[in-house]
C-alpha positions as CSV (number, residue, x, y, z in Angstrom):
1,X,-33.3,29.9,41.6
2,X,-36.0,29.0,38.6
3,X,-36.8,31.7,36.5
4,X,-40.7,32.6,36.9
5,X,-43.1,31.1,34.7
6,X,-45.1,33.1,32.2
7,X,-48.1,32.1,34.0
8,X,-46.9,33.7,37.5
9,X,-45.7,36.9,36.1
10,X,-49.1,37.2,34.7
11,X,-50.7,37.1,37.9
12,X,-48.0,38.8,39.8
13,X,-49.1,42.7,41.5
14,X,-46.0,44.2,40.5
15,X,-45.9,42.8,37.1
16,X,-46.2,45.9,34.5
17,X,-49.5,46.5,33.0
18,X,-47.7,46.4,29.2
19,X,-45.9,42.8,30.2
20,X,-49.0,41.5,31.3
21,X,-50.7,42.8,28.6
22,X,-48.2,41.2,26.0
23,X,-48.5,37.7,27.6
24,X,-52.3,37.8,27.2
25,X,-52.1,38.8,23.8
26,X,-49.5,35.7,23.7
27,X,-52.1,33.6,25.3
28,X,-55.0,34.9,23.1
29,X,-53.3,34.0,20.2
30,X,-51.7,30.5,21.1
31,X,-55.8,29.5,22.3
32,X,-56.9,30.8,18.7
33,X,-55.5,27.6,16.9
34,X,-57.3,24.6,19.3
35,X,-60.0,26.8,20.5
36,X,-61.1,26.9,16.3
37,X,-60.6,23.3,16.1
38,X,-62.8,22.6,18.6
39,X,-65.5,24.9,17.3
40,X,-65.4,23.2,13.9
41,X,-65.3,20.2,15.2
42,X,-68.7,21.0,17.7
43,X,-70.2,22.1,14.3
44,X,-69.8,19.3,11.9
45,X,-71.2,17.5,15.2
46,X,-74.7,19.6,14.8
47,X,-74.5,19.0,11.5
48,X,-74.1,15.2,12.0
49,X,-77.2,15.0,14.5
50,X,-79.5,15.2,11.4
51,X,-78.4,11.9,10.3
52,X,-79.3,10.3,14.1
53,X,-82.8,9.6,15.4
54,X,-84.3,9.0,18.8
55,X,-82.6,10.5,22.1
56,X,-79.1,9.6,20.6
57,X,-79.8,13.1,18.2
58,X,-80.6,15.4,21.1
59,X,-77.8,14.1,23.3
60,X,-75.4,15.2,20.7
61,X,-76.9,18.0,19.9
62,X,-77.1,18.6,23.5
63,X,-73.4,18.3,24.3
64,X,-72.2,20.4,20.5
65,X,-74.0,23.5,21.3
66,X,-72.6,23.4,24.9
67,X,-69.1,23.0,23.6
68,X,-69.9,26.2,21.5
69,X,-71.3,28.1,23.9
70,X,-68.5,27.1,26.3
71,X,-65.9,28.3,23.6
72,X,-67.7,31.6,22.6
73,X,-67.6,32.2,26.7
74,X,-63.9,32.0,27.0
75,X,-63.2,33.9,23.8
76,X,-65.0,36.6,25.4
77,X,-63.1,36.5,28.8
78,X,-59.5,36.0,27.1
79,X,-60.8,39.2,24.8
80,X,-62.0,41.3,27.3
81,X,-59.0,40.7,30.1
82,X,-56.7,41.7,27.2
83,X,-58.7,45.0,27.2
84,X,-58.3,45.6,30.5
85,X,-54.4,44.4,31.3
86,X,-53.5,47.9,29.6
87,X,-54.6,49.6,33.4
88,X,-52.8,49.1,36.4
89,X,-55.1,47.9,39.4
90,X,-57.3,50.5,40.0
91,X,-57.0,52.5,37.4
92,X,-59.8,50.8,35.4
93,X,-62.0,53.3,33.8
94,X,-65.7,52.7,34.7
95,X,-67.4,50.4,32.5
96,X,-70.3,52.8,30.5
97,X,-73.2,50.9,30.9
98,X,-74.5,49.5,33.9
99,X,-75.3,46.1,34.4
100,X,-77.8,43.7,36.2
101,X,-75.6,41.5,38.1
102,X,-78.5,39.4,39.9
103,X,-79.5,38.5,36.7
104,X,-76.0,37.5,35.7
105,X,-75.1,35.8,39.1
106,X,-78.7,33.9,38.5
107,X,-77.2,32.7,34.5
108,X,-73.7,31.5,36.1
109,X,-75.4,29.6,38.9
110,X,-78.0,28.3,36.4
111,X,-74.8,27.3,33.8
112,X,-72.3,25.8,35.9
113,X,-73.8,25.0,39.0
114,X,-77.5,23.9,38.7
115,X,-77.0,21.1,39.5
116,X,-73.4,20.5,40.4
117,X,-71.4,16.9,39.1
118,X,-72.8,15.3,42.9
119,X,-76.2,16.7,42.4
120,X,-75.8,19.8,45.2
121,X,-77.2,23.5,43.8
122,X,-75.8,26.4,45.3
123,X,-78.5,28.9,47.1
124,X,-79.0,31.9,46.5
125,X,-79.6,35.2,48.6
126,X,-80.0,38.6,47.7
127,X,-79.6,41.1,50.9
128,X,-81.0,44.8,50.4
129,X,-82.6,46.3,47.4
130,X,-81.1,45.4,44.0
131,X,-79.3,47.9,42.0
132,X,-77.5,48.2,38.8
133,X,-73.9,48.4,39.3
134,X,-70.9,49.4,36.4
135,X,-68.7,46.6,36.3
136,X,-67.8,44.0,33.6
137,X,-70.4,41.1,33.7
138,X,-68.4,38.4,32.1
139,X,-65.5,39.2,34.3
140,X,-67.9,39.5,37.3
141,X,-68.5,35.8,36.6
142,X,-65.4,34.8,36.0
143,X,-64.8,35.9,39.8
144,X,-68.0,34.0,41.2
145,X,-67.7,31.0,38.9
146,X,-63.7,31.0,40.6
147,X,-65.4,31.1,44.2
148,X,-68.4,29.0,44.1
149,X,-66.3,26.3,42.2
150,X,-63.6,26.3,44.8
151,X,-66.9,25.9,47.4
152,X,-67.9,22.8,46.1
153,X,-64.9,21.2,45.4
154,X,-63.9,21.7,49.2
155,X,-66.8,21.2,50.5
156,X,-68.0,17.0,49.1
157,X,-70.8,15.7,50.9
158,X,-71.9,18.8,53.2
159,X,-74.0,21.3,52.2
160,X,-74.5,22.8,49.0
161,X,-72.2,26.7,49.2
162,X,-74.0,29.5,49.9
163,X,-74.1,32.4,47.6
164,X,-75.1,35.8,48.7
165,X,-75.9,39.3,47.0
166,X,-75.3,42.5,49.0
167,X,-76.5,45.7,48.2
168,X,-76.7,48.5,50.1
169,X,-76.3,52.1,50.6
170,X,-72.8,53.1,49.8
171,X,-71.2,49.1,48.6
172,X,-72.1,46.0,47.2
173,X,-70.9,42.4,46.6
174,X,-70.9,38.6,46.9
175,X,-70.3,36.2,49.7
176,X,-69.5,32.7,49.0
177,X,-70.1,30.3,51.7
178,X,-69.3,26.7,52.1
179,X,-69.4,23.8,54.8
180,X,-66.2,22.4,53.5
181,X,-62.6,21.6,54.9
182,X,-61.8,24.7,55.3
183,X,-58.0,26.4,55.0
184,X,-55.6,25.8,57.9
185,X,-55.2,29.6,59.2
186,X,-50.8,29.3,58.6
187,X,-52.0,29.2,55.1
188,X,-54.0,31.7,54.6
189,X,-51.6,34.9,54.0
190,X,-50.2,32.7,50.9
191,X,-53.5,32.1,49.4
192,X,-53.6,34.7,46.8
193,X,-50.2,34.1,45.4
194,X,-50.2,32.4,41.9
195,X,-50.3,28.2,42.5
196,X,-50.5,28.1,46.2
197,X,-53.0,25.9,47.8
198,X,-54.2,24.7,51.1
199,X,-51.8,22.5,52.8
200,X,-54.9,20.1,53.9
201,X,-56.3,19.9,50.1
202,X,-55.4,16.1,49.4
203,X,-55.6,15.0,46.4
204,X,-58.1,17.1,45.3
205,X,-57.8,18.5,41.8
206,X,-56.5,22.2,41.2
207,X,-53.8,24.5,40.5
208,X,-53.8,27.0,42.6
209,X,-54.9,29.8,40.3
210,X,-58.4,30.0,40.8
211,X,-58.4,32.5,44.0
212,X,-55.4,34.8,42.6
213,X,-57.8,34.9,39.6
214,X,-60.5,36.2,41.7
215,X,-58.0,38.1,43.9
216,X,-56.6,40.2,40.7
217,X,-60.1,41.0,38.9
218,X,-61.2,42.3,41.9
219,X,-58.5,44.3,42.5
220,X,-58.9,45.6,39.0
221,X,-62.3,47.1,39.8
222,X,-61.6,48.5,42.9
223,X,-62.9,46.2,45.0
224,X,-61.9,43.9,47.8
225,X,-62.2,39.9,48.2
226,X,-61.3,38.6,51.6
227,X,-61.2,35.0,53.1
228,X,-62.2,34.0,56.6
229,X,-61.7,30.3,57.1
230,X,-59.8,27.7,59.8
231,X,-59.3,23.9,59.0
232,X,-62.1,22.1,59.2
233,X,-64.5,24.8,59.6
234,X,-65.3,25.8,56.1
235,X,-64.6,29.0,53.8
236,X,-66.1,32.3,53.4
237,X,-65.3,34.4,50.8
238,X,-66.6,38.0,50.4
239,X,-66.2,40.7,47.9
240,X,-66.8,44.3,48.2
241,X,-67.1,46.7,45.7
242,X,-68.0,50.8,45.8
243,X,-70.9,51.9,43.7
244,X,-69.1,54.0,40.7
């Protein structure tokens, strides 16, 4: 039997919070090395644009500040799930300040998937009246970016995913809805175990990490994701979370 990789222990529910909280220091500090090369490397680019003219400048410029916008985002994400590996699941403390995740849903959608690389945009609902809510923003994207990526990519040539907002009286959270392929039903109690797909996914790109991602920050913050789905008749993800 092969020894489990780092990655896999990392995700695993039984793994202890101190070992997963080594490995993403590991992994912070492994990413520091390219993650700066690429950040110089985006800077001498804006510095370079001065020297071009025409639409040529503003394309470069363009696509530099992306990359360091891209790389500042990570950072952030590596940085903060370090912070938060110390817990086990559940045992998060609340985060202090509370945060307006319909605005940050409205900047992920806007960043990633406005349009999306075959021109579909994702919709967006809000059910019931908006509230602030405690949770990590970054990480909260981190989970939709996860879902609403996993929407398209499943779903090419239907209709664009739909992304939904719930709030009301006593819980709140997201539905993700695509038109897609869908996940044969035999699959589905595997799908939140580190690299397991869809047996009907084809050669479509992925690892395999994306829902267990989703599946584990959730967790974290004491909330639930669940997946309803059947092959060929798309995928709906929804997350639940109690007001704290």
């Amino acid at each position: 039997m092969q020894n489990p990789t780092p990655e896999a222990v990392l995700l695993e529910p039984s793994a202890p919070p101190v070992l997963r909280h080594i490995l993403l220091q590991t992994l912070s500090h492994e990413l520091r090395t390219p993650f700066s090369i690429i950040q110089t490397s985006a800077e001498l680019l804006v510095l370079l644009q001065t020297r071009l003219t025409g639409e040529d400048k503003d394309l470069v410029g363009e696509h530099a500040q992306a990359i360091l916008s891209e790389i500042t985002h990570v950072t952030d994400v590596i940085n903060r799930m370090v912070h938060f590996s110390r817990w086990e699941p559940g045992e998060i403390p609340p985060v202090a300040d509370p945060s307006n995740i319909l605005i940050a849903t409205r900047e992920e959608l806007a960043k990633d998937f406005h349009p999306w690389k075959d021109g579909r945009r994702a919709e967006l609902k809000v059910t019931g009246k908006p509230r602030l809510v405690r949770i990590d923003p970054a990480l909260f994207q981190l989970v939709l970016r996860n879902l609403v990526e996993n929407a398209f990519k499943y779903s090419p040539g239907k209709k664009a995913p739909i992304v939904e907002l719930r709030f009301g009286e006593e819980v709140w959270g997201l539905q993700v809805k695509d038109h897609g392929i869908g996940i044969p039903e035999e699959d589905l109690d595997r799908l939140f175990q580190p690299f397991e797909r869809g047996s009907n996914v084809g050669n479509t790109p992925g690892m395999g990490l994306g829902l267990r991602i989703a599946h584990y920050l959730v967790n974290n913050f004491y909330g639930t994701l669940s997946i309803e789905s059947g092959r060929g008749k798309g995928t709906t993800a929804t997350v639940t979370f109690l007001y704290r």
